[in-house]
N, C-alpha and C positions, 0 to 999 in steps of 0.2 A: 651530492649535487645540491648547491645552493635553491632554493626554493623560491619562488615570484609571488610578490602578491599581485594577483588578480584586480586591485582596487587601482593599482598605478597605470594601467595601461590610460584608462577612463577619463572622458573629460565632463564638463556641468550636463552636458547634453545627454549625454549617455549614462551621465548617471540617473536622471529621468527615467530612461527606458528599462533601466534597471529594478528602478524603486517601482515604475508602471509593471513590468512582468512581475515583481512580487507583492504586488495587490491583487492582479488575478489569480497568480497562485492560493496568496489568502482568499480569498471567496472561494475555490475548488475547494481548498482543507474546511473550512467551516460550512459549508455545504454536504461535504461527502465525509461522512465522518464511518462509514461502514463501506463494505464494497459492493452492496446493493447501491446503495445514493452515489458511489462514485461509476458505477455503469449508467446508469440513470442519466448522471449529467455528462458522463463522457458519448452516450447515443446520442442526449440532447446536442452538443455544441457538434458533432458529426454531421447530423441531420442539417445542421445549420449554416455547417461548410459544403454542401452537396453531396456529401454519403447517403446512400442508398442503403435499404438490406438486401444481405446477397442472400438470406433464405427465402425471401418475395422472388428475388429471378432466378432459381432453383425452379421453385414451386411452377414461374410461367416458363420456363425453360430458356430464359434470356441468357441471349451470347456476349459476354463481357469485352471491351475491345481495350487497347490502351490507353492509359488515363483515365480511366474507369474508378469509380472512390464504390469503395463498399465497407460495409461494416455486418460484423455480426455477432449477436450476444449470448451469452452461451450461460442460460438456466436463471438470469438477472446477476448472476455475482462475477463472470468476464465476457471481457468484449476483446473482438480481435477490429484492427481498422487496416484495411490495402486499399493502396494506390496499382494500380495493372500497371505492369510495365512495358516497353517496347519490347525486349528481348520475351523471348519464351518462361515459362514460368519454371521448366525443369533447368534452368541458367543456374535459381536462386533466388535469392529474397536478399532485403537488407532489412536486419529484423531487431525492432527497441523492444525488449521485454523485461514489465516493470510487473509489482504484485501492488492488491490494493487493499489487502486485509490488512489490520496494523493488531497489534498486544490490547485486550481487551478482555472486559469481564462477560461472561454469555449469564443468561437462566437457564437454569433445569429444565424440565419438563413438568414435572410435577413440582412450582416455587411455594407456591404463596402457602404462608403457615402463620399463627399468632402463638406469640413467646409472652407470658407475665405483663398482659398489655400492649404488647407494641404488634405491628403485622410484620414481615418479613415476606422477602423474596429469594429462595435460596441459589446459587450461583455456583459456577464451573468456570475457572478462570483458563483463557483461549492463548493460547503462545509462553514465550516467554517473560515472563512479569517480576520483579522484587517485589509480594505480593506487600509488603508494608507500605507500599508507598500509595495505597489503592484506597486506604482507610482515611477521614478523615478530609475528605476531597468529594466537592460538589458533585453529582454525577447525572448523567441526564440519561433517558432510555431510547433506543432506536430500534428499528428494526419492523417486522412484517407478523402479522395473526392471519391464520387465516382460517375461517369460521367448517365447520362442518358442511355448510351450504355450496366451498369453494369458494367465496369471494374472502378478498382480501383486505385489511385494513393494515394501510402504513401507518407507523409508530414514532412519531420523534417528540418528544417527552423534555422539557429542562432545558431546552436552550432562548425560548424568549423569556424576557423578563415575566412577562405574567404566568410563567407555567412552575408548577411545583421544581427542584429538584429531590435528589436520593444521596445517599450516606450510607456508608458504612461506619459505625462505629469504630474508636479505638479506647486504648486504656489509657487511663489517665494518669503521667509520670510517679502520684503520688501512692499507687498501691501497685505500681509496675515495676517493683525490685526484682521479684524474680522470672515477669518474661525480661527485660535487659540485660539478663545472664544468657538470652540463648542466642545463638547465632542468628545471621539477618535470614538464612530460610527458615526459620524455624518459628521469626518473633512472631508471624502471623500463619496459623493453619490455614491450608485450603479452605476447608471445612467452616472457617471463620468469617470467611468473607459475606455474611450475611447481609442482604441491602432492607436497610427502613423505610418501611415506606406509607406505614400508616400508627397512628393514635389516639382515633378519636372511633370510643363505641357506638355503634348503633343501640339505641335504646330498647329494651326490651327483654327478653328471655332468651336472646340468643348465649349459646355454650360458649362460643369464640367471637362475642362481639363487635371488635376489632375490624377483623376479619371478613365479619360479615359487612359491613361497614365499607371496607375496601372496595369487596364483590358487588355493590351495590353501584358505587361510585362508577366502578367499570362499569356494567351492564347499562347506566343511565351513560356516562358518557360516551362509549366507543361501544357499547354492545357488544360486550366480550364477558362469557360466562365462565365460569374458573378451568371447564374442561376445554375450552381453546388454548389454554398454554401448552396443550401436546402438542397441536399444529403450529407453533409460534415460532421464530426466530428473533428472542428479542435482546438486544445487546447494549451493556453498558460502557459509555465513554467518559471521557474528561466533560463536564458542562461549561460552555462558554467558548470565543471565539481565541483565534491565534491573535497574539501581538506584537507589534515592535517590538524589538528589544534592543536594550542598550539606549545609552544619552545619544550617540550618534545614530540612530536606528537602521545600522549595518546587519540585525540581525535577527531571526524571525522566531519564536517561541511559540507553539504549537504541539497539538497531539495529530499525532498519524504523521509524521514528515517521515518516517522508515513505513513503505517506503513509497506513500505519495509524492514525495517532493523528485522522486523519480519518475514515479508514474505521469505527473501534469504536463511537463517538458514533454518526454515519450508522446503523448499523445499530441502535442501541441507541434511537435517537429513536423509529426505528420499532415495534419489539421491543415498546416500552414505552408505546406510545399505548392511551390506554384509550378506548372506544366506536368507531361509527361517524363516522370521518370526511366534511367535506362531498364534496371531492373527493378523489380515488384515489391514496394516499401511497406511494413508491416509494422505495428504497435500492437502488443499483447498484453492489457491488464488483467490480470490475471490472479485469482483467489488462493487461500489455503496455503502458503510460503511459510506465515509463521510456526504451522503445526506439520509441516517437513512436504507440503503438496500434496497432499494426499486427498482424495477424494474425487468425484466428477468433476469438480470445479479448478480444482489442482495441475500442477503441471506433468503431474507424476500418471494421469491420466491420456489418455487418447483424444482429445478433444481438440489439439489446436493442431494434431494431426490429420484429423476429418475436417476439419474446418480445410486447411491447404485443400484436402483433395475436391471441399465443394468446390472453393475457384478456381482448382483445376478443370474439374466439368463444366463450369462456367467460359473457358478458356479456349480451351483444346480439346480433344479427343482424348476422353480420362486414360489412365495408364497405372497402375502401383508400381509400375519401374519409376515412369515420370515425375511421381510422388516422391518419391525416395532420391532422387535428383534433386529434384526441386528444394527439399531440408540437408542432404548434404553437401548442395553447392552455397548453402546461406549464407552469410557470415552475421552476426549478433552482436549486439552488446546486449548483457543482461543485467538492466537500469536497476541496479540496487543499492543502499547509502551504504556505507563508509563508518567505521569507528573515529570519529576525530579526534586528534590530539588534545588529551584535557591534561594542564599544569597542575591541577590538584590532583590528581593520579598519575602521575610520569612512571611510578614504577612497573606501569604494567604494557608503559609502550618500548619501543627501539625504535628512539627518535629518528635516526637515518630512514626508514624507513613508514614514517606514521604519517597519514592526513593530516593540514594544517586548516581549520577552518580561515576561510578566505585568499587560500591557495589554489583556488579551483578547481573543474572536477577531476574526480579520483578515478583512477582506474587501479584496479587489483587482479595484480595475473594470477594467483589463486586465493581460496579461501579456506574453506578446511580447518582444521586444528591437527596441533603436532605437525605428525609427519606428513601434511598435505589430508589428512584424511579429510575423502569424499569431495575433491577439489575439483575441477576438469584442466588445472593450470593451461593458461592457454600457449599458443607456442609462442617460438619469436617473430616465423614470418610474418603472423598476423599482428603485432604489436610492431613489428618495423611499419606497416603498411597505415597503421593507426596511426603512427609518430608521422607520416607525411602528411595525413591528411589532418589532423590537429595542428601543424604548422601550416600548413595552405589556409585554414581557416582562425589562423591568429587566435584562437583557443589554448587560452592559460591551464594545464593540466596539470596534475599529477601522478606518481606511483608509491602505493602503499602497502600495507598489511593489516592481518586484524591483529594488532598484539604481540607481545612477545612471544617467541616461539613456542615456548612451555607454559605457559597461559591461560588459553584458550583456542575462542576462533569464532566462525561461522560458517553459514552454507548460505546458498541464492538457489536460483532456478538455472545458472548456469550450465552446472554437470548435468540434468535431465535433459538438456536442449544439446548436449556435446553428444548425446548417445545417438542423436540423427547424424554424425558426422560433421555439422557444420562447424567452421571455427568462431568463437565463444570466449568473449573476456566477460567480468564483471566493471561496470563503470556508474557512476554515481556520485550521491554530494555526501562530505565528511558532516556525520552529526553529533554533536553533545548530548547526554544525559539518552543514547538509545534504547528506545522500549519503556524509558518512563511516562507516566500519563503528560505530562508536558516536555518536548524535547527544543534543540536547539538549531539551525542552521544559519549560512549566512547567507545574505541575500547575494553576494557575485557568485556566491559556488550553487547556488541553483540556475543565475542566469550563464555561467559560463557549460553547467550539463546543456542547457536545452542550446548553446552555441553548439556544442559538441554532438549533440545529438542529430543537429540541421547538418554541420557539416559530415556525418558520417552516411547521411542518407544522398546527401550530395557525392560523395565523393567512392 
């Protein structure tokens, strides 16, 4: 099948609204650069659309009616958002679920040390990374401390001009004969990823004065003594904001677009639904995706299954039949990016078949590697029912894969959410350079997801 670009439908007008939704995008990516800061500002702009929390009308025993907005956040790293619908809740949901963790470096627990003068921060790198590319690159700190007292100090370190950044060292091409012999996982060890972050001694008789230097600096500025990095969450990103890219500025260069640049849309569908919906509309941002969902925060958890049955109780007369209705009469997209066709590596796609950036959003009937592993392939009826409603709402789409068959692949949150019974595509924007500290997208294929994403709650 011949391919459309997305760019020809558009006229001056529209393309405005285009370049306008991808300014806001950019301020969600350079704001939420972790998935604490993207719940944070995803409660914020809820709050702002008249969301309510539905653990407050638990708590007073409020009965939610339709057209009812709630939201509720789940540990600060996922938020679920619904709209109440007319229909009863065990009908179903029409449910966007996107993750908001993206490939990043974390701290230990026990970091900070001094090497031959310099201090150090030791690190545990989070997802899948080519750790080479990690060295060498500005980096800024984020994240939460929180003191043995239980109060908390948020962390974001490196992003205005007047604040320090961090580094990772690399080797310098002229004594690196023999790491450039080793393969690209090999040229940098885990172990290696050591972040810089101080060189100037304190004066005195300290053993590690460096060091002590650093601990000083903390305790005066943030009042953080070395044994609060046990309670810490503190994570290192790309430093500096997303930018145009390209002469034409058709295209957006950023870290986190895998997979915020699903998650903003997702949320933003919702956000911006005006009335009563027939059934119960849902956006799930949601944590833990890149290290396989696991954890409390994850999908791999029970958590966004308690969550249905608070607004079930909020609703109706609770029920765990009603519940279990309610998730397998849903149907999903599960808002996750796309491998996009890149010309300087063709060999590892099967063009008929591959994401075109600026071809609009993608959708992927399975994902997996080889033989389908770990996919939930979705069927056909629900992809015929998608093909109508993507044409009802003149939504430039796609169908792809990750890769050639024998390649690789990936996974989403899709197949966890197939296990309720509901039916479950993956859909999403095609990106460039994925899971690098700076990635790629195009600005029509995030504004044709968040078309696609309005009209599947419409429709």
């Amino acid at each position: 099948m011949a391919r459309k670009s997305a760019w020809e439908k558009y006229d001056a007008a529209s393309l405005q609204r285009i370049d306008g939704f991808a300014k806001e995008y950019r301020a969600f990516i350079d704001q939420g650069k972790t998935e604490r800061e993207c719940v944070a500002l995803a409660r914020q702009a809820a709050e702002a659309a008249g969301f309510t929390d539905l653990e407050q009308a638990l708590r007073e025993g409020k009965k939610l009616n339709p057209g009812d907005r709630v939201y509720r956040c789940w540990m600060n790293k996922s938020i679920v958002l619904f709209i109440v619908g007319e229909r009863a809740l065990r009908e179903g949901m029409r449910i966007l679920g996107a993750h908001i963790d993206s490939p990043r470096i974390d701290l230990k627990q026990n970091p900070l040390y001094e090497e031959d003068g310099l201090a150090y921060l030791d690190t545990q790198y989070y997802g899948g990374i080519k750790k080479y590319q990690w060295v060498a690159l500005p980096l800024a700190l984020h994240g939460v401390v929180v003191r043995i007292d239980g109060s908390v100090l948020t962390v974001s370190i490196g992003e205005s001009e007047e604040d320090p950044v961090f580094c990772i060292s690399d080797l310098l091409p002229h004594l690196a004969q023999d790491q450039l012999k080793l393969d690209g996982e090999k040229l940098i060890d885990g172990e290696a990823l050591n972040l810089i972050v101080g060189g100037y001694p304190l004066p005195g008789d300290e053993k590690e004065p460096v060091k002590a230097n650093v601990l000083k600096l903390l305790k005066r500025k943030y009042n953080i003594e070395e044994e609060d990095f046990i309670s810490a969450e503190l994570e290192l990103v790309p430093a500096g904001k997303s930018r145009d890219m390209g002469f034409d500025g058709s295209m957006i260069l950023g870290y986190g677009h895998d997979d915020r640049v699903c998650a903003y849309p997702s949320m933003r569908a919702v956000l911006d639904y005006k009335g009563t919906p027939a059934h119960t509309l849902c956006a799930v941002l949601t944590d833990k995706e890149e290290i396989g969902s696991v954890g409390a925060t994850g999908m791999r958890s029970h958590y966004f299954e308690n969550i249905v049955s608070e607004l079930l109780a909020c609703t109706a007369k609770y029920s765990e039949f009603y519940v279990k209705r309610a998730l397998s009469n849903s149907r999903m997209l599960s808002s996750d990016v796309s491998a996009g066709y890149d010309p300087n590596y063709a060999s590892v796609f099967e063009k008929k078949n591959a994401a075109f950036l600026g071809s609009g959003v993608c959708f992927n009937k399975y994902t997996g590697g080889r033989g389908k592993a770990s996919s939930s392939d979705a069927n056909a009826e629900f992809i015929g029912e998608l093909r109508r409603i993507m044409r009802d709402g003149g939504v430039t789409y796609q169908f792809a894969e990750l890769g050639k068959v024998d390649v690789g692949g990936g996974g989403t949150i899709a197949y966890m959410c197939a296990k309720y019974c509901m039916n479950v595509i993956d859909c999403g924007v095609p990106v460039l350079s994925m899971h690098a500290p700076w990635e790629i997208i195009s600005k029509v294929d995030l504004y044709e997801a968040y078309r696609c994403y309005c009209a599947f709650l419409r429709g």
